[in-house]
C-alpha positions in Angstrom: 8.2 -48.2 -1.0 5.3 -49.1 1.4 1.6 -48.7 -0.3 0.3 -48.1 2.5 2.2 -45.0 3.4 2.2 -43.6 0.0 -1.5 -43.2 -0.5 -2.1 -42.6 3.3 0.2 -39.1 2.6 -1.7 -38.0 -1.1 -3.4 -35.0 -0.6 -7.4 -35.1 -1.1 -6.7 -33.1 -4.4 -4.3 -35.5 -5.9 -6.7 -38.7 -4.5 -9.1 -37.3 -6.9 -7.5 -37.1 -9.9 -6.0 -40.7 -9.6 -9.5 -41.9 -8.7 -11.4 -40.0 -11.7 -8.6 -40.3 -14.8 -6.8 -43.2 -16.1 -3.5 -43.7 -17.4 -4.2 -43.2 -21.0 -6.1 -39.3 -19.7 -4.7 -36.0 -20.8 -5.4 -33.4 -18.4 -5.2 -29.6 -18.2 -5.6 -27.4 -15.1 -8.8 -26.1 -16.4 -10.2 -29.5 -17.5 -9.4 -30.8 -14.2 -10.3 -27.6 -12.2 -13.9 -28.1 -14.3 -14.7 -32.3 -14.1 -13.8 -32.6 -10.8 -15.1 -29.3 -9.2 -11.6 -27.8 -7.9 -11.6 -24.4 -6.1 -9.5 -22.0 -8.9 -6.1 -22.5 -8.3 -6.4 -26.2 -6.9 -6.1 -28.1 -10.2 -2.9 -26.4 -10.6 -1.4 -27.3 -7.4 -2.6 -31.0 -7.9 -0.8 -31.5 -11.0 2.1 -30.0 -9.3 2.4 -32.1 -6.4 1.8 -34.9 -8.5 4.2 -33.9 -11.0 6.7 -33.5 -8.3 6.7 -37.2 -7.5 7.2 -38.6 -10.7 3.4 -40.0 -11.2 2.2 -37.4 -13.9 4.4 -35.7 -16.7 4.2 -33.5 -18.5 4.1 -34.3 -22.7 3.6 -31.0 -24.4 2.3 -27.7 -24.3 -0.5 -25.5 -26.6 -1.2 -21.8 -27.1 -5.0 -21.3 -27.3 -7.0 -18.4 -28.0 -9.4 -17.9 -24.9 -11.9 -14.7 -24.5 -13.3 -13.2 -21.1 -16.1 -10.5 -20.4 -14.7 -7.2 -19.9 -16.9 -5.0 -17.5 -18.5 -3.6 -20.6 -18.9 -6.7 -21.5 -20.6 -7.3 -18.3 -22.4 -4.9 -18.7 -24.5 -6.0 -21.7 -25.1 -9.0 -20.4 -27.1 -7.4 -17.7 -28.7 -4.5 -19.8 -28.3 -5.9 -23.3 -26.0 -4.9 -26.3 -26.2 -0.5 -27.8 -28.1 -2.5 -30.7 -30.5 -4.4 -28.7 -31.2 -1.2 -26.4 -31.2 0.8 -29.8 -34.1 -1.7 -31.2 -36.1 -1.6 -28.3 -36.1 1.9 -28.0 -37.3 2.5 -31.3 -39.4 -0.3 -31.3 -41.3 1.4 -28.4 -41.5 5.0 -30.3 -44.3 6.7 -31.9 -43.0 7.2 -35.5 -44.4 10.2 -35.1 -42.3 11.4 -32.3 -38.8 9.5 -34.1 -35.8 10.7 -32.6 -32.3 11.3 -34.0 -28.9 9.7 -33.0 -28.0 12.0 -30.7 -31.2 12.1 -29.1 -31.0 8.5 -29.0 -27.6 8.2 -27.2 -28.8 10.6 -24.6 -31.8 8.7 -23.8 -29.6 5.1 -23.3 -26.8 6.7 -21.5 -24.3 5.9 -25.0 -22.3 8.5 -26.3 -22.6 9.4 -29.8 -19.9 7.2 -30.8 -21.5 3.8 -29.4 -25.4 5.0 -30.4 -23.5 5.6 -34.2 -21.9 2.3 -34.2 -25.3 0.5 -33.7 -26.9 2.3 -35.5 -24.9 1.1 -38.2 -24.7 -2.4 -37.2 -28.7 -2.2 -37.3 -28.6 -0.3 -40.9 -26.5 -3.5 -42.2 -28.9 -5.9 -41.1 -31.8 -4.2 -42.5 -33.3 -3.6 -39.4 -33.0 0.8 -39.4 -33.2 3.1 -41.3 -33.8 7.3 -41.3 -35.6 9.6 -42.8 -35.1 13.1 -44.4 -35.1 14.7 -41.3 -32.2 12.3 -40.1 -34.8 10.9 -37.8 -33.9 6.8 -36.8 -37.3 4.8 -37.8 -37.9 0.9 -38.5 -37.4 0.0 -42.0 -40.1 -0.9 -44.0 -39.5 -5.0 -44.6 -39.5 -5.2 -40.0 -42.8 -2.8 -39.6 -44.6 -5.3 -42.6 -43.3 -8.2 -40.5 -44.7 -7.1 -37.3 -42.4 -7.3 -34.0 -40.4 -10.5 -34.9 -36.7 -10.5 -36.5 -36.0 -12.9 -39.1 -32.9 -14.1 -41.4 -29.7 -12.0 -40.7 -30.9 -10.0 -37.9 -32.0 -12.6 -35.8 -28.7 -14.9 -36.1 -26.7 -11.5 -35.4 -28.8 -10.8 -32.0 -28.8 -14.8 -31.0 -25.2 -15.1 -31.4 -24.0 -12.0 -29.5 -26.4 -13.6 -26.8 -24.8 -16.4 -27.0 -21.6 -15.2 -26.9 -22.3 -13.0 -23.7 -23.5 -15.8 -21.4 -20.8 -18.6 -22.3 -18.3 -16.3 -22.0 -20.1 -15.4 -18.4 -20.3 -19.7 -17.6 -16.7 -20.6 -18.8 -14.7 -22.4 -16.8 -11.7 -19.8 -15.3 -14.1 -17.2 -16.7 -11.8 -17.9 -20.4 -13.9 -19.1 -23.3 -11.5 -21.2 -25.6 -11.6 -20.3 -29.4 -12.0 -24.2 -30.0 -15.2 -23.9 -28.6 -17.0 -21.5 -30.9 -18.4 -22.1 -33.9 -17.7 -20.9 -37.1 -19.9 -18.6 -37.3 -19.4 -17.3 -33.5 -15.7 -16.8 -34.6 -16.1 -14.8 -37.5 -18.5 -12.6 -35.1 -15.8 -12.6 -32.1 -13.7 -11.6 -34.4 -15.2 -7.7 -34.1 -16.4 -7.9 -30.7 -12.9 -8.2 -29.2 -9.5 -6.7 -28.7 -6.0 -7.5 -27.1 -5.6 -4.2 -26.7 -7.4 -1.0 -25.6 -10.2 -3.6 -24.4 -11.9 -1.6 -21.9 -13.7 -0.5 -25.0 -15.0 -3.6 -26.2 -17.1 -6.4 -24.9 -14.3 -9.3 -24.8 -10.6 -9.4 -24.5 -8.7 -11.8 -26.2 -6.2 -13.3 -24.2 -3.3 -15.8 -25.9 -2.8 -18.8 -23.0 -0.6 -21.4 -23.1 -1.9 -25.0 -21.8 0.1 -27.8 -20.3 -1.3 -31.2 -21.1 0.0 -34.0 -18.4 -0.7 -37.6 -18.5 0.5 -40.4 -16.1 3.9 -41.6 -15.9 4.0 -45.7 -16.7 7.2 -46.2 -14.8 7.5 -43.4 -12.2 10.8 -43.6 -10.2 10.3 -43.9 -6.7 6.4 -43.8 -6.5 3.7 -46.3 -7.7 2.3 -46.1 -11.4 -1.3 -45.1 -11.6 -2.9 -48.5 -12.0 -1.6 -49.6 -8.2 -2.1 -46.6 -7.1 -5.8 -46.3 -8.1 -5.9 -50.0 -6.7 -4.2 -49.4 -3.6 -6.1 -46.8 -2.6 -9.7 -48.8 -3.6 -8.6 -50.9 -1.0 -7.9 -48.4 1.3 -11.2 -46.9 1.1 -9.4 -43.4 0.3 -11.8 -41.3 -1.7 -10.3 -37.7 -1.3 -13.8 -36.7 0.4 -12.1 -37.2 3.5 -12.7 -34.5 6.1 -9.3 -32.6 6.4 -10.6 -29.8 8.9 -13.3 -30.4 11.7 -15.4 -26.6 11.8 -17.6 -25.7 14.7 -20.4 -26.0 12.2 -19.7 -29.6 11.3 -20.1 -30.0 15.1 -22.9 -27.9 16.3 -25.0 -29.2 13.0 -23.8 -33.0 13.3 -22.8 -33.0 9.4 -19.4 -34.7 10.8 -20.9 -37.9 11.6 -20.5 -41.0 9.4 -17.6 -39.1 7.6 -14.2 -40.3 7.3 -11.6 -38.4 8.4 -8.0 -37.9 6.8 -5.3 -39.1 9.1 -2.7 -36.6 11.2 0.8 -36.9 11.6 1.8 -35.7 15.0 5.4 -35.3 14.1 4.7 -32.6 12.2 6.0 -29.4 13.7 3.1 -26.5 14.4 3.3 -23.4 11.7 4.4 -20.4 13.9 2.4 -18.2 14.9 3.9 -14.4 13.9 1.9 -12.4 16.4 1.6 -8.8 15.8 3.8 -6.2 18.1 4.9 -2.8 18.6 7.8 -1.9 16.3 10.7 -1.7 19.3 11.4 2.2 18.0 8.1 3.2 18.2 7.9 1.6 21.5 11.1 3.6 22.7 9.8 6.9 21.1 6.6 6.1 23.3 8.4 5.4 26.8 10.7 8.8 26.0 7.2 10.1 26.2 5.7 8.8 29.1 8.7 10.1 31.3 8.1 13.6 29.7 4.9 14.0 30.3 5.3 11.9 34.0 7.7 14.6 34.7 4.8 17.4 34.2 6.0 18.3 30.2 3.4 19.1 27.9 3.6 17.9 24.4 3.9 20.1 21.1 4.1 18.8 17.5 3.5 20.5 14.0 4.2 20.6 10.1 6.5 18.5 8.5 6.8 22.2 6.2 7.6 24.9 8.0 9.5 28.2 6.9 12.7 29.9 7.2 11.2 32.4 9.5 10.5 29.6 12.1 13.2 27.1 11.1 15.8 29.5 11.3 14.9 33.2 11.6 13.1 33.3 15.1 16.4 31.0 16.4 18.5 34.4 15.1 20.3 32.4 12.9 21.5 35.2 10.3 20.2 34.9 6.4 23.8 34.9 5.6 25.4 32.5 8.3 27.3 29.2 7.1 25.5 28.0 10.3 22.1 27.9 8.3 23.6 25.7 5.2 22.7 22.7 7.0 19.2 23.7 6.9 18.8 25.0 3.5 18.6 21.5 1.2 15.1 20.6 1.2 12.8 23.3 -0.1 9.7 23.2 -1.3 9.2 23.7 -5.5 5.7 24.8 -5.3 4.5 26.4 -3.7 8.1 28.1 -3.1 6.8 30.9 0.1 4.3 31.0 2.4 1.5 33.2 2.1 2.7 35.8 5.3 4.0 35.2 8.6 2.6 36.4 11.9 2.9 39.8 12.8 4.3 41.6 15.4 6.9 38.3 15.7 8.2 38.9 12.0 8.5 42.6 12.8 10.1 41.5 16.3 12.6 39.0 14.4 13.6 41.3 11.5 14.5 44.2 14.0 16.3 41.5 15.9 18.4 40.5 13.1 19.3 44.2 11.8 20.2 46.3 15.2 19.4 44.2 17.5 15.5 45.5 18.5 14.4 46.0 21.6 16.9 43.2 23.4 19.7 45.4 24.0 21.6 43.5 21.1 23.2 45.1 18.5 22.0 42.1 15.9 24.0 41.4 13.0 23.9 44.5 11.1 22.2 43.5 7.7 19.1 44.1 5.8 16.3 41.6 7.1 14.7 39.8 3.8 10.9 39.7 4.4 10.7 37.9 0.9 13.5 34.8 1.9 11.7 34.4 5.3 8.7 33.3 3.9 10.1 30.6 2.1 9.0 26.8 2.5 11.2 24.2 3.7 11.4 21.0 5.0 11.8 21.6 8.7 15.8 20.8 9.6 15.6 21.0 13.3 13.3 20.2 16.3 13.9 23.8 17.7 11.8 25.4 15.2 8.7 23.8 17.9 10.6 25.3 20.5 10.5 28.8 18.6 6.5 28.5 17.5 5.8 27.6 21.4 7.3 30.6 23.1 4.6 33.3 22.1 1.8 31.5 23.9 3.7 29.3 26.3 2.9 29.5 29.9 5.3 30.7 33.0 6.8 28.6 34.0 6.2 26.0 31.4 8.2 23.0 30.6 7.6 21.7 26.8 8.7 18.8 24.3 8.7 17.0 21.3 9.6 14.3 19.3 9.6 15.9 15.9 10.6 14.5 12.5 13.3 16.4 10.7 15.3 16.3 7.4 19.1 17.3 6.4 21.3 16.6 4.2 23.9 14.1 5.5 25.7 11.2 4.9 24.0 8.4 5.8 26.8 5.8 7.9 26.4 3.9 11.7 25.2 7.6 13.3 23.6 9.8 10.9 20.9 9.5 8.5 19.2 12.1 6.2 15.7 11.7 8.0 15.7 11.5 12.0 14.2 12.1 14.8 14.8 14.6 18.0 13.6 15.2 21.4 12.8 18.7 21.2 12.4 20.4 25.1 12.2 24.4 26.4 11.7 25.0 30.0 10.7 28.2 31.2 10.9 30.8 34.4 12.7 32.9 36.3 14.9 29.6 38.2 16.0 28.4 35.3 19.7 28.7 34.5 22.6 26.2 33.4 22.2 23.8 36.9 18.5 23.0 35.4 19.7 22.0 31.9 22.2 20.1 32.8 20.0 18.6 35.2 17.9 17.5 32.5 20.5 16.4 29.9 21.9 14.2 32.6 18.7 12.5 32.7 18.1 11.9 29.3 22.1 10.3 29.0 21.3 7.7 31.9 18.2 6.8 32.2 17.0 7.3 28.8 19.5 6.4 26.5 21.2 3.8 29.4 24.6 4.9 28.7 27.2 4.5 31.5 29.8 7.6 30.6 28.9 11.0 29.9 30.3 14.2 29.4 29.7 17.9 28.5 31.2 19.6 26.0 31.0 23.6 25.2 29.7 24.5 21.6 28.3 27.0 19.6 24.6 27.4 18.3 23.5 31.2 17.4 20.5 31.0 19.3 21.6 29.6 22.8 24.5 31.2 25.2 25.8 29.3 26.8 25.8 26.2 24.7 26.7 22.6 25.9 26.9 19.6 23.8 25.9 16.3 25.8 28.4 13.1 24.5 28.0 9.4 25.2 30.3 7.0 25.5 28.9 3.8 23.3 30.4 0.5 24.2 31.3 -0.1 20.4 31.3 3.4 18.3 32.6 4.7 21.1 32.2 8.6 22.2 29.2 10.3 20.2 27.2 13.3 20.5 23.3 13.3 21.7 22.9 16.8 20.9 23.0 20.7 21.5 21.5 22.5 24.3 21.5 26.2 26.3 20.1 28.7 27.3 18.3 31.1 24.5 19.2 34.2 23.8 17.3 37.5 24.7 17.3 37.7 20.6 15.3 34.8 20.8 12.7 34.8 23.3 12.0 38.6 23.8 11.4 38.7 20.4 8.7 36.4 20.6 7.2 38.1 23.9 9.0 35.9 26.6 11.1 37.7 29.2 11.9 35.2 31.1 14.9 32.7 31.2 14.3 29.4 28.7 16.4 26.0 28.7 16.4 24.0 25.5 17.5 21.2 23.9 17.4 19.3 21.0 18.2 15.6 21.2 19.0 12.5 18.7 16.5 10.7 19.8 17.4 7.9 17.2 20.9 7.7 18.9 20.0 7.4 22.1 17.8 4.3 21.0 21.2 2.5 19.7 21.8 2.4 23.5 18.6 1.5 24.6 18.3 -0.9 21.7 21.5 -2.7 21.9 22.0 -1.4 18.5 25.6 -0.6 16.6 23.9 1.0 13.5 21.1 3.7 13.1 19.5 2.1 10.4 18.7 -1.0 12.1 16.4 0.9 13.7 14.4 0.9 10.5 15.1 -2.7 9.7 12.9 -4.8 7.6 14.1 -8.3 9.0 11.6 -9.4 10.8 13.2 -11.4 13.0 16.3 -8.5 13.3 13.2 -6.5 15.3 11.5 -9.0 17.4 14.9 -9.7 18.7 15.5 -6.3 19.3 12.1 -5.7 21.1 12.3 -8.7 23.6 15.8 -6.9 24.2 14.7 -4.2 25.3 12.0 -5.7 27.3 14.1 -7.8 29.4 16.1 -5.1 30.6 
C-alpha cells in the first residue's frame, strides 16, 4: 500500500495518537480523551477508526469503580457540606442565643433529616455537642482551642473537600476508585450510592474500560513505527486546519497554517431541506378554494356531545344509525355540564312529536341526561349543526374537521380521519346547488375523471345523495354523504331557510390528488415515500 496515501487519508484525531504514543502504549478513551485534549466523545471514535484498520487492538478489558457529583453533590461544592454550614453557623452564634436542630435546619434551608445527620457527624468528631435544653453549642475541647480544628475533625472536613473538587476536575466528570487514597475510600465509602443517589453527594457508577495498544503486524496498513515515520516526513501533525471559518479569515489566524488536504471525488452530503408535509399542503389548497369561493371557515372541539354529534342531526337515541358514533366516550368527566337552551328544548321536542316543524318526530321519551354525554366527535356535521343558530342568510360555511370511529383500518378507511364539512344557506338553495358543489369537489379537487351520484339515507338530510369516484386502481369508492337538512334540523335551531350540506373524506380525495393507492400513506413516515409524493403533486 502506498505511504503516501495512507497517512495523507488519517483523520487529525488518529494523527495524534500515532504521533503522541508508541507501540509498547496502553490507551483508554479517557486517558487519551485527557493527554491529548480530545473533545468528549473524540478519543472514542479515534480508537475506532483506528481499530477498524487493523493498527490498534484491542487486549483486554477492566471494570473500574468511578464516582461523579450528583447535583447535591454540586451543590456543596458551591455552598459547602450540612456539616461545614452547620459549624459555621454555630461558630457565628451567641451561646447565649444557641439554637436547636430544628431551628438550625430552618435557618440553612436542611430539613430535619440532613441538619440531624450532621449534627451527628459533628457529635463523632467531637466537634458539637448540646445542652439540657437540647440547644446545639461547641464542645468544650474546640471553644478552649479557639476557631481552628485539629486531629479528626480537620482530616474529616479536608477530605470531603477534597473529594468534592476532584470529583468536579476529573476527566469525563468520573473519578476512578484507583485514584483515591485509602483513606478517601473508606470516606467515599458513606458519601455515595448506586442507588437512590439523588440523596447523596456522589454516585457510584461500575464502568468497564477497554485497554488498546498497537498492532505489530497489522494486515493491510502500516505498523506504528512507519507510520509515525512516514508521517514525520510528511510534516503531518493532526493540527492541520480541516475547516476554514469566517473568523479565521476576517482575524488572519489562518495564515502560516497548514491545511489538510480535500478529495474532490467525494460526493456532497445531501442537503434534506425542510417542506410542507404533501397532506397538509392538500388540506391547505382544499382551503384556499373554499374560502376563494366566498366560504367562511368554522372549527371546534375535538369533544363534543351527543346533543351536537348526534341529537341536533335528529338522529334518534335509539337508531342503529347512531352506533357508529357511539365508541369513543369520554371516562371522566362522563357529561357535560348543560347544553344551551332554547336549542335543547327545540331538539328534545323535535325528537318526541315532532315540535314546532310539522313533523311527527319519532315518538319516544327525549333523555336530557344521555344528551349531555361526552364523546369523541364522530362526524364533521356536528360543525354544521353548532353553526346554524348564529349563521348568516345566506351563508356558505366549511370545515376540515378531525373525527374518530371505529373502523377497520384497510386501503380506504382508517379509525381517525379527516372531512370537509360545508352548509350553505337561503331561500335558492335546493338539490341543483349541491350537486353543483359535489361536482366540484369530485373534479377539481380530488382530480378524478368518473363520477356518479348515488341515493342514500342519513336521518338528518332529505333528499340524500352519496358522491362516488371512480379510482384508477381501487376502483369505484365513496367521497361522502350530502342533502338537504331536514326542517327537524334547522328549525330547531332557528333557521327557516333551506341548507345544503355535506360531509366529505377529505383523506380520500387526497389518494387522488396524491397519486396514492392507500390511506395510510398519507401518514407515512418514509421520508423519501413523502417528498416523492409532494413533488407529485406539484408537478401536476
Amino acid at each position: 500500500m502506498d505511504m503516501q496515501s495512507v497517512v495523507k487519508h488519517l483523520h487529525p484525531l488518529e494523527v495524534k495518537i500515532i504521533r503522541h504514543y508508541t507501540r509498547d502504549d496502553e490507551m483508554t478513551i479517557e486517558k487519551v480523551e485527557a493527554e491529548l485534549n480530545f473533545k468528549p466523545g473524540n478519543g472514542n471514535q479515534a480508537l475506532s477508526w483506528l481499530a477498524g484498520k487493523g493498527i490498534i487492538a484491542e487486549i483486554r478489558r477492566e471494570t473500574g469503580v468511578f464516582f461523579e457529583l450528583t447535583d447535591l453533590g454540586r451543590a456543596w461544592q458551591k455552598q459547602g457540606s450540612p456539616e461545614e454550614r452547620l459549624l459555621e453557623l454555630v461558630r457565628g452564634q451567641n451561646p447565649l442565643q444557641a439554637l436547636n436542630l430544628p431551628e438550625i435546619a430552618q435557618t440553612l434551608g436542611l430539613d430535619t433529616k440532613e441538619a440531624g445527620s450532621a449534627f451527628g457527624t459533628l457529635s463523632k468528631l467531637g466537634v458539637l455537642g448540646m445542652d439540657a435544653n437540647k440547644r446545639v453549642l461547641l464542645t468544650a475541647e474546640l471553644l478552649k482551642e479557639g476557631s481552628s480544628l485539629s486531629g479528626k475533625a480537620a482530616e474529616y472536613f479536608s477530605l470531603v473537600r477534597g473529594l468534592l473538587t476532584k470529583a468536579a476536575g476529573a476527566v469525563n466528570s468520573l473519578l476512578p476508585w484507583t485514584d483515591l487514597s485509602e483513606a478517601e475510600q473508606t470516606l467515599m465509602g458513606g458519601l455515595a450510592k448506586k442507588r437512590g443517589a439523588a440523596a447523596a453527594a456522589f454516585r457510584e457508577i461500575d464502568r468497564e474500560r477497554v485497554i488498546f495498544k498497537f498492532t505489530p503486524n497489522p494486515k493491510g496498513f502500516p505498523d506504528r513505527d512507519a507510520l509515525a515515520r512516514a508521517l514525520e516526513v510528511a510534516g503531518i501533525t493532526g493540527d492541520e486546519i480541516g475547516t476554514l471559518t469566517p473568523e479565521m479569515l476576517s482575524q488572519g489566524t489562518w495564515k502560516g497554517k497548514t491545511f489538510r488536504s480535500y478529495n474532490m471525488q467525494v460526493p456532497p452530503t445531501r442537503l434534506m431541506v425542510g417542506r410542507t408535509n404533501p397532506y397538509a399542503q392538500f388540506l391547505e389548497d382544499v382551503k384556499d378554494k373554499l374560502v376563494s369561493l366566498g366560504f367562511e371557515e368554522f372549527d371546534g372541539p375535538l369533544v363534543e356531545t351527543e346533543f351536537w354529534n348526534s341529537d341536533a342531526l335528529f338522529m334518534p337515541q335509539f337508531h342503529a344509525a347512531r352506533d357508529i358514533h357511539d365508541v369513543y366516550h369520554l371516562a371522566e368527566p362522563k357529561y357535560a355540564a348543560a347544553i344551551e337552551e332554547p336549542w335543547l328544548s327545540q331538539v328534545a321536542a323535535a325528537h318526541e312529536k315532532g315540535g314546532k316543524t310539522g313533523s311527527r318526530g319519532w315518538n319516544y321519551t327525549f333523555d336530557r341526561t344521555f344528551t349531555r354525554r361526552l364523546i369523541l366527535r364522530s362526524q364533521g356535521t356536528v360543525l354544521s349543526a353548532k353553526t346554524l343558530p348564529h349563521a348568516k342568510i345566506p351563508g356558505k360555511y366549511f370545515g376540515i374537521v378531525r373525527c374518530f370511529r371505529y373502523d377497520r383500518v384497510d386501503a380506504t378507511h382508517l379509525s381517525d380521519f379527516y372531512q370537509t364539512e360545508g352548509i350553505v344557506l337561503g331561500e335558492a338553495v335546493n338539490l341543483k346547488t349541491l350537486l353543483g358543489f359535489l361536482e366540484m369537489f369530485a373534479l377539481e379537487v380530488a382530480g378524478a375523471k368518473e363520477v356518479k351520484y348515488v341515493p342514500g339515507y342519513f336521518p338528518f338530510t332529505e333528499p340524500s345523495v352519496e358522491v362516488h369516484i371512480k379510482h384508477p386502481v381501487l376502483g369505484w369508492f365513496e367521497l361522502g354523504g350530502s342533502g338537504i337538512f331536514r326542517a327537524e334540523v334547522t328549525e330547531s335551531l332557528g333557521v327557516k331557510v333551506p341548507v345544503a350540506a355535506w360531509g366529505i373524506g377529505i383523506d380520500r380525495m387526497a389518494l387522488m390528488a396524491l397519486g396514492l393507492q392507500d390511506l395510510r400513506d398519507l401518514f407515512s413516515y418514509d421520508l423519501e415515500h413523502v417528498r416523492l409524493r409532494r413533488n407529485t403533486f406539484l408537478t401536476e
